[in-house]
FIGUDO-100257 format. One record per residue (C-alpha): chain; x, z, y. Coordinates in Angstrom, 1 decimal. Each point is the difference from the previous one (the first is absolute). Layout:
N
{r 'A'; {X; Z; Y}};
...
END
This chain:
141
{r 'A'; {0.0; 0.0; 0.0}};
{r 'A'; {2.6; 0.8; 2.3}};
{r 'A'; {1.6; -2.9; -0.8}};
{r 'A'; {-2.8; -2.2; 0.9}};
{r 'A'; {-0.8; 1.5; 3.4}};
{r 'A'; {3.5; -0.6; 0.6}};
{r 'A'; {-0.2; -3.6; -0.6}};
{r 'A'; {-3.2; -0.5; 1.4}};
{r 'A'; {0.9; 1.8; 3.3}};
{r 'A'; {3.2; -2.3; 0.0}};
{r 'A'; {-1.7; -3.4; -0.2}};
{r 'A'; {-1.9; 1.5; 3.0}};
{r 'A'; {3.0; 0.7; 1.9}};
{r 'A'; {1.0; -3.6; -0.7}};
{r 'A'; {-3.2; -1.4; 0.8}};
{r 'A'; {-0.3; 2.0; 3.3}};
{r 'A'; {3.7; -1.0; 1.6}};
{r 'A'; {-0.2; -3.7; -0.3}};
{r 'A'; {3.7; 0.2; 2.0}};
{r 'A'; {1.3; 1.2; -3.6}};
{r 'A'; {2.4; -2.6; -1.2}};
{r 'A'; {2.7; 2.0; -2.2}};
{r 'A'; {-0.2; 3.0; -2.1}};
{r 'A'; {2.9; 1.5; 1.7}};
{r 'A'; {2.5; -1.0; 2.7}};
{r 'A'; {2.7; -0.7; -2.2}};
{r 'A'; {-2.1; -2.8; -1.3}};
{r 'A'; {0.9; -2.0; 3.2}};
{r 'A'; {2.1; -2.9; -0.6}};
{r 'A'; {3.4; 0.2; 1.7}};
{r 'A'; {-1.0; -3.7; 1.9}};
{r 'A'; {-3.3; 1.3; 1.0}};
{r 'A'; {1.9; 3.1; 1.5}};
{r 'A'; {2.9; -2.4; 1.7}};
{r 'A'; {-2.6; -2.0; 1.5}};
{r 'A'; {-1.7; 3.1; 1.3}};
{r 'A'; {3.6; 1.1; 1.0}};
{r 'A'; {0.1; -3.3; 1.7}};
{r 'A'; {-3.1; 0.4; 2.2}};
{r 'A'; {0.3; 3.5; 0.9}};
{r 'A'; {3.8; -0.6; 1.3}};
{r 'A'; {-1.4; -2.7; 2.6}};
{r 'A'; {-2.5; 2.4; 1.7}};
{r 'A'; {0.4; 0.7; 3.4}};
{r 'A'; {0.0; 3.8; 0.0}};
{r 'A'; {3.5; -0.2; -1.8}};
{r 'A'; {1.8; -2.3; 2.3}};
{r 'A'; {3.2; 2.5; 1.7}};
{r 'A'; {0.2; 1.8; -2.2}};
{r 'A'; {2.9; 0.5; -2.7}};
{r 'A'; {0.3; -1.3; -2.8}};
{r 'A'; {-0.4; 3.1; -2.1}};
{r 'A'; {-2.6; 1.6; 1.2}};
{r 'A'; {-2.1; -3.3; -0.1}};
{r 'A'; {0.8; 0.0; -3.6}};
{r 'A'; {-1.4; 3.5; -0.2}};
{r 'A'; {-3.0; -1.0; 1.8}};
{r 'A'; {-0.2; -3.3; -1.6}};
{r 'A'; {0.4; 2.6; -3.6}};
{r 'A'; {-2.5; 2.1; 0.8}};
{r 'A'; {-2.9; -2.4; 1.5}};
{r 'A'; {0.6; -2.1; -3.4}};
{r 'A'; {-0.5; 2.9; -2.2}};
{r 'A'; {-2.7; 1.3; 1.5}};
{r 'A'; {-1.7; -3.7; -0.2}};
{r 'A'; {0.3; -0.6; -3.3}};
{r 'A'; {-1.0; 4.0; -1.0}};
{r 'A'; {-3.5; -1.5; 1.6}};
{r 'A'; {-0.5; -2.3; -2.4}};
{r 'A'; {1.0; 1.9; -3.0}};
{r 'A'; {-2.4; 1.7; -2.0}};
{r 'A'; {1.9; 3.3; -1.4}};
{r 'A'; {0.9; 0.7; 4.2}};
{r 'A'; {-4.2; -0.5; 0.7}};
{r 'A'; {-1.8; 3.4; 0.7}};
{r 'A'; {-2.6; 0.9; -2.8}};
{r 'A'; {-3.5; -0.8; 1.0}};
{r 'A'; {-1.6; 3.1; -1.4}};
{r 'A'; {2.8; 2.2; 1.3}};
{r 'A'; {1.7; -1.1; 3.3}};
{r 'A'; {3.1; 2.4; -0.3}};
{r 'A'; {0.9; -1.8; -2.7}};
{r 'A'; {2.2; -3.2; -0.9}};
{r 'A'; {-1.4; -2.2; -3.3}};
{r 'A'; {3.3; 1.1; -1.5}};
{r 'A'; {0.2; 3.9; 0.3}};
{r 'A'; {-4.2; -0.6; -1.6}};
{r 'A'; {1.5; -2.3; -2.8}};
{r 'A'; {2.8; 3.0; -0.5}};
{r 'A'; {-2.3; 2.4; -0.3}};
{r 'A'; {-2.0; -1.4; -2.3}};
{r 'A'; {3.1; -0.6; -2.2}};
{r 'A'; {0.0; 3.7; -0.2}};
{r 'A'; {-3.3; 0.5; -0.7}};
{r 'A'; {-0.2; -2.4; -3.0}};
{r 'A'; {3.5; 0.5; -1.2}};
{r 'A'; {0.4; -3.7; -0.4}};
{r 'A'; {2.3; -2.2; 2.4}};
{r 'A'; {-2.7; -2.8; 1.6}};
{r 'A'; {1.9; -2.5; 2.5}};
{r 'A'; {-1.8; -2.8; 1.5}};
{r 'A'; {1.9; -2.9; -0.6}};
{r 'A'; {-2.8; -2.4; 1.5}};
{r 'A'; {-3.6; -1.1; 1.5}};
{r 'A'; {-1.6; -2.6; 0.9}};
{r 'A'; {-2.6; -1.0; 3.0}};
{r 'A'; {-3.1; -1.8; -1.0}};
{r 'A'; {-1.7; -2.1; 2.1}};
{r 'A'; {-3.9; -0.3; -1.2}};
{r 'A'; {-2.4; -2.5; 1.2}};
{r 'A'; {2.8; -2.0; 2.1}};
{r 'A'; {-1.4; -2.4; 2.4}};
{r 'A'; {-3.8; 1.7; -0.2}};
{r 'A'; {-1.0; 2.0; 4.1}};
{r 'A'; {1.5; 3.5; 0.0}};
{r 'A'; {-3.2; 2.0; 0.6}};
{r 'A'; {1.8; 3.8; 0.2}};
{r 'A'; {3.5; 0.3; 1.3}};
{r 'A'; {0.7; 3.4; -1.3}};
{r 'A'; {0.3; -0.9; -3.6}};
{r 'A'; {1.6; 3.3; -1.1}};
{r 'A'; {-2.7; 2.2; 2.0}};
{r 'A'; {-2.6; -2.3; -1.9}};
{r 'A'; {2.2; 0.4; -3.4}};
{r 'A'; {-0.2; 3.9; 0.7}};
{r 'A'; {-3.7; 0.2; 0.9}};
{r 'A'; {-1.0; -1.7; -3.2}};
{r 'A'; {2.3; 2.4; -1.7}};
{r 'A'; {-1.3; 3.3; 1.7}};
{r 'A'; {-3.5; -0.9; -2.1}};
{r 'A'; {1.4; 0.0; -3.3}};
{r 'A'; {1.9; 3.1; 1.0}};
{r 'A'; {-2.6; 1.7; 1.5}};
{r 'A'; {-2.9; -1.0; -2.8}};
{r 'A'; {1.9; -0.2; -3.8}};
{r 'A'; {-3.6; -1.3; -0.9}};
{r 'A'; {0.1; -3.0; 2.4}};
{r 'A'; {3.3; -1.7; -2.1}};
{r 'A'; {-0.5; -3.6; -0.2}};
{r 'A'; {-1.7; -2.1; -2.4}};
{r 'A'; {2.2; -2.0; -2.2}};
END
């Protein structure tokens, strides 16, 4: 069971930070990172200065980017303190068994049909809260 809310309340995670590209930052190919090197060493804010500290700055901005779009740096939904990694930890100590999360994929249902609700995930959780709330409501098969 616990196991199942986990994975449940990750694919909502997922679903709900369409920015997440990566599982972690590491993940980030070392052209994708020179290229982003490359852009953020033209900005204007780091003309003057030396070359080492734009390098630091030029570090930091880059890490902090690519953290963004990495699901294990992600606060938890259900608990905002958290990261999706410290969760995933502690639920390694609460089975006993190692999970990692190697992968996931994005869906894209009903592509090229009108968007009628822009909050998927809100809609995704609403329709969830009735099963939750009601065990006798589960869906037909």
């Amino acid at each position: 069971d616990i196991f199942k809310e986990f994975t449940s309340d990750l694919a909502m995670q997922i679903a709900a930070n369409p920015s997440i590209v990566y599982i972690s930052s590491a993940e980030v190919s070392d052209e994708e990172k020179a290229k982003a090197k490359l852009v953020e060493m033209a900005k204007e804010d780091l003309e003057g200065k030396p070359d080492n500290v734009k390098e630091k700055i030029v570090e930091g901005r880059l890490k902090k980017q690519f953290e963004e779009v990495a699901l294990m740096g992600q606060k938890w939904l259900k608990d905002e303190e958290k990261t999706v990694e410290e969760i995933l930890k502690e639920r390694i100590a609460k089975l006993g068994e190692n999970l990692v999360i190697r992968r996931f994929a994005r869906l894209t249902l009903g592509e090229g049909l009108e968007k009628r609700d822009t909050d998927f995930a809100g809609g995704v959780e609403k329709e969830l809260e009735k099963y939750r709330s009601d065990p006798a409501a589960a869906p037909a098969e």
